[in-house]
C-alpha positions as CSV (number, residue, x, y, z in Angstrom):
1,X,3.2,-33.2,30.4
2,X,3.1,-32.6,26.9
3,X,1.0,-29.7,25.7
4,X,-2.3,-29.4,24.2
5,X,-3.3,-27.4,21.9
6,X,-6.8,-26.9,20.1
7,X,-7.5,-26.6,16.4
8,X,-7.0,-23.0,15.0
9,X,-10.1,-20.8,15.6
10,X,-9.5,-17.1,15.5
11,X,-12.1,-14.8,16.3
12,X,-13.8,-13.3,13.5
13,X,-13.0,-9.8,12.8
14,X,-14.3,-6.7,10.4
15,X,-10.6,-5.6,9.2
16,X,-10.9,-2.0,9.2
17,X,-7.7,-0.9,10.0
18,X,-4.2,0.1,8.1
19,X,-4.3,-3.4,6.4
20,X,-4.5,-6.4,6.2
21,X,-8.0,-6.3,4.8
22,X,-10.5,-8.6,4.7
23,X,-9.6,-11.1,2.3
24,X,-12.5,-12.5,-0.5
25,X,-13.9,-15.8,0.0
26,X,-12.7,-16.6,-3.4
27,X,-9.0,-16.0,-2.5
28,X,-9.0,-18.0,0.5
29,X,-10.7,-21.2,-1.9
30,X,-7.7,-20.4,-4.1
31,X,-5.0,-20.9,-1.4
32,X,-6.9,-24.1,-0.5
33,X,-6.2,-25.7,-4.5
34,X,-3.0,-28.3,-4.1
35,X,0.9,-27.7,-4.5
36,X,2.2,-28.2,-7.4
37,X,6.0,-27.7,-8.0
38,X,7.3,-24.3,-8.6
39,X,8.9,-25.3,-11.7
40,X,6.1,-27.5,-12.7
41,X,5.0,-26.6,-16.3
42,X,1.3,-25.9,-14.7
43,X,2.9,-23.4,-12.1
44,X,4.8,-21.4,-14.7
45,X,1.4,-21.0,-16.5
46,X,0.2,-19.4,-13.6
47,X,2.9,-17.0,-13.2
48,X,2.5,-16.1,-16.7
49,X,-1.3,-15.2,-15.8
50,X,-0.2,-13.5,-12.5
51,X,2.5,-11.4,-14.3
52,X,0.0,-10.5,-17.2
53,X,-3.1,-9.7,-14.1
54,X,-0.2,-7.2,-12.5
55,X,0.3,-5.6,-15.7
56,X,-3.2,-4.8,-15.7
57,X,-3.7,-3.4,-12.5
58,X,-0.4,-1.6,-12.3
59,X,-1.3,-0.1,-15.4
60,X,1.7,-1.0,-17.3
61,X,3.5,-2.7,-20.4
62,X,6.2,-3.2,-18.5
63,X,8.2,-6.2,-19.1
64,X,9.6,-6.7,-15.7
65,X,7.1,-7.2,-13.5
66,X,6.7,-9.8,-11.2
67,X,5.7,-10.5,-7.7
68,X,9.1,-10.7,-4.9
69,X,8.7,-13.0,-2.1
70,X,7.8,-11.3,0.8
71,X,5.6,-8.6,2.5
72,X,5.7,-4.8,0.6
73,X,8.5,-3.9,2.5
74,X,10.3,-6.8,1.0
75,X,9.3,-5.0,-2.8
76,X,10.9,-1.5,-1.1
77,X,14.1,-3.0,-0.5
78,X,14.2,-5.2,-4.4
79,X,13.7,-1.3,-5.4
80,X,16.2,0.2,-3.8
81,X,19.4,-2.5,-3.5
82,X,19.0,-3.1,-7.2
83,X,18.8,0.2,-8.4
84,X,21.0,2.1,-6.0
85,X,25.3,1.2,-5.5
86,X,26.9,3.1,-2.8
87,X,27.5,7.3,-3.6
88,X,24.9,7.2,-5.8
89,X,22.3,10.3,-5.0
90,X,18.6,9.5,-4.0
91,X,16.3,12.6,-3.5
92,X,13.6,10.9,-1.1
93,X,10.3,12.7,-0.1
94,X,9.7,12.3,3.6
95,X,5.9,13.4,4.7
96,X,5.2,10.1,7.0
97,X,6.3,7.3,8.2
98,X,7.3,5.2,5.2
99,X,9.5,8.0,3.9
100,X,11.4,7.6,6.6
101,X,11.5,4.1,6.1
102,X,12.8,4.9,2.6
103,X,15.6,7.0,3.6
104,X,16.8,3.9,6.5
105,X,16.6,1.6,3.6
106,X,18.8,3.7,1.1
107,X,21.2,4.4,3.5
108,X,22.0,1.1,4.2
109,X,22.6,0.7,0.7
110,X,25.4,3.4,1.1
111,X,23.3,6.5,-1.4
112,X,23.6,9.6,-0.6
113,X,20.0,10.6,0.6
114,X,19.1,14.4,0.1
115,X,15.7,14.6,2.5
116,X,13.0,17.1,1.8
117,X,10.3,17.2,4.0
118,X,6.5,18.2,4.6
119,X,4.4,17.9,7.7
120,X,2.9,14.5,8.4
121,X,-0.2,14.4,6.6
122,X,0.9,17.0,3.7
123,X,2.4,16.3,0.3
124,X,5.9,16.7,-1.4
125,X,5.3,19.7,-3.4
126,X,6.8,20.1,-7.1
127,X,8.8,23.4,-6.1
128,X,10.7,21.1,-3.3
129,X,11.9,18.5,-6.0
130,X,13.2,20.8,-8.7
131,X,14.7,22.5,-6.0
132,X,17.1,18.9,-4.9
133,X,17.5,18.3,-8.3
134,X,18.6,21.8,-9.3
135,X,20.7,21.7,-6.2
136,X,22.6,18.1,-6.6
137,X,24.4,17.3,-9.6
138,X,24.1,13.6,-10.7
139,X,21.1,12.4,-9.2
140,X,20.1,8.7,-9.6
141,X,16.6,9.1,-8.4
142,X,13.9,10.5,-6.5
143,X,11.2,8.8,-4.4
144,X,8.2,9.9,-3.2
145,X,5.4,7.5,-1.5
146,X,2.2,7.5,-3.4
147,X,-0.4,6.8,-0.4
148,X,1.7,7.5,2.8
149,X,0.0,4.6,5.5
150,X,0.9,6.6,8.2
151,X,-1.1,9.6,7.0
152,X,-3.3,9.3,4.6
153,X,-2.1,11.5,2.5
154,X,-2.4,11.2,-1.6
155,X,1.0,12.1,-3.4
156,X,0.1,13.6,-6.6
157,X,2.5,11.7,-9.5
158,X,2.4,13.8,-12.6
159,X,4.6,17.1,-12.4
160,X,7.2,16.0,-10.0
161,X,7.7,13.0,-12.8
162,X,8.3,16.1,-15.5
163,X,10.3,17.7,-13.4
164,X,12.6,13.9,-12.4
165,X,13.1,13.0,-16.2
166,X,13.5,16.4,-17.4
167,X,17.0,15.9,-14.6
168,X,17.5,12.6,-16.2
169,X,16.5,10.6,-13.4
170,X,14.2,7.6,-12.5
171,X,11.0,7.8,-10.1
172,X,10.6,5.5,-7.5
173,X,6.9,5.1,-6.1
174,X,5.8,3.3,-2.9
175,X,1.9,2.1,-4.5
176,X,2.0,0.0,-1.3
177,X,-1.5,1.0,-0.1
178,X,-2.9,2.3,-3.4
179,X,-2.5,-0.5,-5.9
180,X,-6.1,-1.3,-6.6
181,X,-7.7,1.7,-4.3
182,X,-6.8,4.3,-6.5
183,X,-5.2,5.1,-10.0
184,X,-1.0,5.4,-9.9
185,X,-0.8,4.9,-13.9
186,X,2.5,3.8,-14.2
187,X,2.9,4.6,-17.6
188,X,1.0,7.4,-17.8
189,X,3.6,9.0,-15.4
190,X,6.3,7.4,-16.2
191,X,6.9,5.6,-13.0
192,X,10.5,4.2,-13.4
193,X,9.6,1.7,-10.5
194,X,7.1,1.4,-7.8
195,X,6.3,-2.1,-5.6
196,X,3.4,-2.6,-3.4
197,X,2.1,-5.3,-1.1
198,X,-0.8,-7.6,-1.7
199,X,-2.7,-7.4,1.9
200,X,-4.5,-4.2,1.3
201,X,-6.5,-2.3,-1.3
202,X,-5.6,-6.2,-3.5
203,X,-7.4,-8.0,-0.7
204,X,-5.2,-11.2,-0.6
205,X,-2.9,-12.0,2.7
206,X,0.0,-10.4,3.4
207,X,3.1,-12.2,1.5
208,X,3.6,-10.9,-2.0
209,X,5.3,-7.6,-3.1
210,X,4.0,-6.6,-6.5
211,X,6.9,-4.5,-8.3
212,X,7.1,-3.5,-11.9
213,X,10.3,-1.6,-13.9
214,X,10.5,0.6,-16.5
215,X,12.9,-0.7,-19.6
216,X,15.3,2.8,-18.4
217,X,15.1,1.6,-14.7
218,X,15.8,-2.4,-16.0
219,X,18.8,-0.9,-18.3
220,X,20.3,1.3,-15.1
221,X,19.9,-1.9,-13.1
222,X,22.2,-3.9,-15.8
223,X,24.8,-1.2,-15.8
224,X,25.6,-1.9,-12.2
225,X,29.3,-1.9,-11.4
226,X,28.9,-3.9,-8.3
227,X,27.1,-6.8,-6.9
228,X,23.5,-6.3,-5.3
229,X,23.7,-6.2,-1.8
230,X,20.7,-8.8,-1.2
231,X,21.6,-12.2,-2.9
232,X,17.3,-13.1,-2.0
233,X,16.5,-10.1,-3.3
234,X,18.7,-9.8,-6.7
235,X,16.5,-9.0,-9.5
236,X,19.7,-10.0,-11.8
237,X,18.7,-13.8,-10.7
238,X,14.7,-13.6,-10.2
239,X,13.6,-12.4,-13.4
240,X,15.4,-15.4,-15.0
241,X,13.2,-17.8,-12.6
242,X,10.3,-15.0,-13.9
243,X,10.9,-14.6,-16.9
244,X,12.1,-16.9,-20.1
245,X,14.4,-19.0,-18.6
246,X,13.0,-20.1,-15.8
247,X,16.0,-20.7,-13.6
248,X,15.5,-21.9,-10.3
249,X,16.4,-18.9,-7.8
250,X,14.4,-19.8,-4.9
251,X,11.2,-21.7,-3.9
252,X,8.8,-19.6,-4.4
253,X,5.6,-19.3,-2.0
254,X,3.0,-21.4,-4.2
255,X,0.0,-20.7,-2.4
256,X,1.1,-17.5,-1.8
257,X,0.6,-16.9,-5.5
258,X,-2.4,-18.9,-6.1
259,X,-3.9,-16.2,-3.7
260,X,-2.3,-13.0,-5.8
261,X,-4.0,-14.4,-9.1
262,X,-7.3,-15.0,-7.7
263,X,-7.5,-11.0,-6.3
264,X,-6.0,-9.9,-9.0
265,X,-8.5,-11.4,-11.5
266,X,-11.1,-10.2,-9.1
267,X,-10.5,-6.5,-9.3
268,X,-10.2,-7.3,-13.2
269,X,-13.6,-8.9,-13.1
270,X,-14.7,-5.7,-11.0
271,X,-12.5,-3.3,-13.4
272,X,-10.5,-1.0,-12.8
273,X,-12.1,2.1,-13.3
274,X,-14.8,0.7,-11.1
275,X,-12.6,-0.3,-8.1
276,X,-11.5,3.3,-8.2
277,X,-15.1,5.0,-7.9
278,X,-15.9,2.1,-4.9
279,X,-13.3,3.0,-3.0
280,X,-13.6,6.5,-3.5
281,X,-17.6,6.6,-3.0
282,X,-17.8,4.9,-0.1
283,X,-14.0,6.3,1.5
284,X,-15.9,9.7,0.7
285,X,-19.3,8.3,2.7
286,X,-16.9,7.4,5.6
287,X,-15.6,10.8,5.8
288,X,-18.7,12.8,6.1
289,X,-19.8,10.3,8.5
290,X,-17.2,10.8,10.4
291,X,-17.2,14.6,10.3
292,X,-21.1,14.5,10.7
293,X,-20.5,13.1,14.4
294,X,-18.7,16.0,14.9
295,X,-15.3,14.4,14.4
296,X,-12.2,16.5,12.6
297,X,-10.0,14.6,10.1
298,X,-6.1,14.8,9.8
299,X,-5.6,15.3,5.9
300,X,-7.0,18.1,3.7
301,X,-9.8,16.9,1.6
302,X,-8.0,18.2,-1.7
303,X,-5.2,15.3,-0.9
304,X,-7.4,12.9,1.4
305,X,-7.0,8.9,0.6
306,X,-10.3,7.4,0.3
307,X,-8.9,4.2,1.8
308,X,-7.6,5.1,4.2
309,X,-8.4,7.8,6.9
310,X,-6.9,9.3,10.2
311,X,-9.5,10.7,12.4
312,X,-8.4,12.9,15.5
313,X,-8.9,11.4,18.9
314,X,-11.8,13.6,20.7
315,X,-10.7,15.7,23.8
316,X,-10.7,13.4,26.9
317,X,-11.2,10.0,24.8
318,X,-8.8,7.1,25.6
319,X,-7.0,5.8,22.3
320,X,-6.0,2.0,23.4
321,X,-9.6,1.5,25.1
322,X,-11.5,2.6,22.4
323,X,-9.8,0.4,20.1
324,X,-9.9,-2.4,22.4
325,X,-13.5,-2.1,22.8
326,X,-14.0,-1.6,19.3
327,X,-12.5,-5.1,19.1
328,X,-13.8,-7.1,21.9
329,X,-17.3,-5.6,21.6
330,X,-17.7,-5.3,17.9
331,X,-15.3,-7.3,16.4
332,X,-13.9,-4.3,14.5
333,X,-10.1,-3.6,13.6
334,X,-8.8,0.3,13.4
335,X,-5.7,1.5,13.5
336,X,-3.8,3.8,15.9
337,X,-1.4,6.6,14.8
338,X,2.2,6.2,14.2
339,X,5.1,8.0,14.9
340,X,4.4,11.6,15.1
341,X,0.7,10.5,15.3
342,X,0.5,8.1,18.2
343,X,-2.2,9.1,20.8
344,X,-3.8,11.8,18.4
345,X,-5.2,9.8,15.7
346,X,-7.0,6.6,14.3
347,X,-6.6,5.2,11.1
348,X,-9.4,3.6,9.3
349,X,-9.4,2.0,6.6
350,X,-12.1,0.7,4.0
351,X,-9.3,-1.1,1.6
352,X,-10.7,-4.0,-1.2
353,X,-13.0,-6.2,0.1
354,X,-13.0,-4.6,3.5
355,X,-14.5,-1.5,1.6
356,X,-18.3,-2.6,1.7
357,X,-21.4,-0.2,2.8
358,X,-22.0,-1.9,5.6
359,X,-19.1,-1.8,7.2
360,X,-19.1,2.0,6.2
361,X,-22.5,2.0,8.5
362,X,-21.0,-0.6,11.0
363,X,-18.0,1.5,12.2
364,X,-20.3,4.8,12.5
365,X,-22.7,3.0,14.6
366,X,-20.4,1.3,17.2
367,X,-17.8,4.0,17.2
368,X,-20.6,6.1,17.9
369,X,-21.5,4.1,21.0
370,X,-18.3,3.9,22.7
371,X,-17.5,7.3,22.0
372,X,-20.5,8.2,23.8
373,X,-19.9,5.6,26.7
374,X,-16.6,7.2,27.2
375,X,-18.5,10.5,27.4
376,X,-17.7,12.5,24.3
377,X,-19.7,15.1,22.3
378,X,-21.2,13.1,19.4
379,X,-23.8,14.0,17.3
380,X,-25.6,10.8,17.6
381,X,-26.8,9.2,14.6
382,X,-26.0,12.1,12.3
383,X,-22.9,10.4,11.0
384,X,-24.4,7.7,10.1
385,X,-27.1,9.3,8.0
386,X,-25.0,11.1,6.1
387,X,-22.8,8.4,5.1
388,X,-25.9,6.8,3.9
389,X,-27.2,9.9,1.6
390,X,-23.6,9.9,0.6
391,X,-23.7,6.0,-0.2
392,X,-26.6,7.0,-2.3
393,X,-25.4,9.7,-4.8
């Protein structure tokens, strides 16, 4: 008997969790708009536009910036198999799980990767990287991740990028979860390159890896002595389909892109400045909330994410049924810890247009309730109430 299946209906949900977010009503109208070709005149247009948006929000000149096919983790591995040949020396900063992921990927592009570490949920500190760098001769890069997922953790940018080009190397930055959450100023720091992902603090679905190059990263890239690894993934190639030339490369995913213009021009229409202060406002209400039950969070608030926070799992509280019933119950989305983190923390995130007040309010008030059915020590409805003073400051 053949099967039957009934038209698509997922549940509706309140995306609070790692990503994706929430994604705008106005994105989802623009992924509805008809294919065109991907080499039709009207589709180059809008790459122009999408380009120019990225520029914007990446907070760059940069000429080489484009979006790669694929999720953020395809935008990590562009950066690293088109900058790095095998021998080549990569300082990578490991304080989470996406360092690591880092280090797997520049292995496999056969660098040499000198590790320093910090705790999960602490930052790379200055003294650390001078220290690689004054210890390796010849080092290509160093790479640090700007909003570690896994964490929460905020990577200050400025002095380790002093201390990188003062060694005559490029910066490599994972922006994954902090394009449009919080500032990265690429040229301001002199990012040599940095990629991100589009189903977070950008609020469109997951599928697009915005990256952008500096013109000493783009001329490294062009003194290569060997082949890129990834034939997909070859900048060499995709910025001629990018850029002047338009060469064909590969089909690229058209709604995909409808989608990334629309959020972009959506957090331009916001501004920048202004998406900053949202998600830091209300990130900051969440926190105190959180606290204000009685709750203790993972990262110091000197180097906290406001997009995205790990919360410790109370004594005697179950980790998968709270989420679950968070999910079934409420409708809401949180994530669980990773790594060195599973089982003692939740990760909740308020990323683009996820971060709202009232889901700030919702998530107090049902967490609150099935905390309290499972039998923990809340102070009940004290969170919430100081999330909303905080809300109003």
């Amino acid at each position: 008997m053949r099967a039957m299946f009934k038209e698509l209906n997922p549940p509706s949900r309140v995306l609070m969790g790692p990503g994706p977010s929430d994604v705008h009503p106005r994105v989802l109208k623009a992924m509805a708009t008809p294919l065109i070709g991907h080499l039709d005149p009207s589709f180059l247009q809008i790459m122009n536009e999408t380009m120019e948006l990225m520029r914007t929000v990446f907070e760059t000149k940069n000429e080489l910036t484009l979006a790669m096919s694929g999720t953020g983790s395809s935008g990590m591995e562009t950066v690293f198999v088109n900058l790095l040949e095998p021998g080549d020396k990569i300082v990578i900063g490991v304080n989470g799980l996406f360092g690591e992921r880092m280090v797997d990927v520049a292995e496999r592009c056969g660098a040499e990767v000198i590790r320093i570490e910090a705790p999960w949920g602490e930052v790379i500190q200055p003294e650390q990287v001078e220290e690689a760098l004054q210890g390796h001769a010849r080092v290509k890069a160093v790479a640090v991740v700007h909003a570690e997922t896994s964490t929460g953790a905020l990577q200050p940018l400025a002095e380790i990028s002093q201390l990188v080009h003062a060694h005559e190397a490029l910066l490599i930055v994972d922006a994954v979860t902090s394009l449009g959450g919080v500032q990265i100023g690429i040229d301001e720091n002199e990012v040599d390159a940095c990629y991100s992902g589009t189903q977070k603090c950008i609020s469109a679905p997951p599928g697009l890896s915005p990256v952008t190059f500096s013109k000493r990263a783009a001329e490294s890239m062009a003194k290569r002595k060997s082949k890129v690894q990834s034939w997909y993934l070859d900048l060499s190639m995709i910025q001629n389909y990018w850029g002047q030339e338009r060469f064909y490369h590969h089909t690229a995913p058209i709604s995909m892109n409808y989608a990334l213009r629309e959020a972009l021009r959506i957090v331009v229409e916001e501004g920048l400045e202004n998406t900053w202060e949202r998600h830091w406002k209300l990130g900051r209400a969440l926190q105190s909330g959180l606290e204000g039950m009685g709750l203790s969070l993972h990262v110091a608030e000197n180097i906290r994410l406001p997009q995205l926070t790990s919360v410790y799992i109370p004594d005697g509280v179950e980790d998968v049924s709270v989420r679950k019933q968070l999910l079934e119950q409420y409708g809401i989305e949180i994530g669980g810890g990773l790594g060195a983190l599973k089982g003692k923390v939740w990760r909740v995130g308020l990323m683009g247009f996820s971060c709202q007040p009232r889901n700030v309010l919702l998530f107090l008030a049902a967490l609150e309730e099935v905390l309290a059915q499972q039998g923990a020590d809340v102070r009940r409805e004290e969170g919430r109430a100081i999330a909303a003073e905080a809300m109003q400051k």
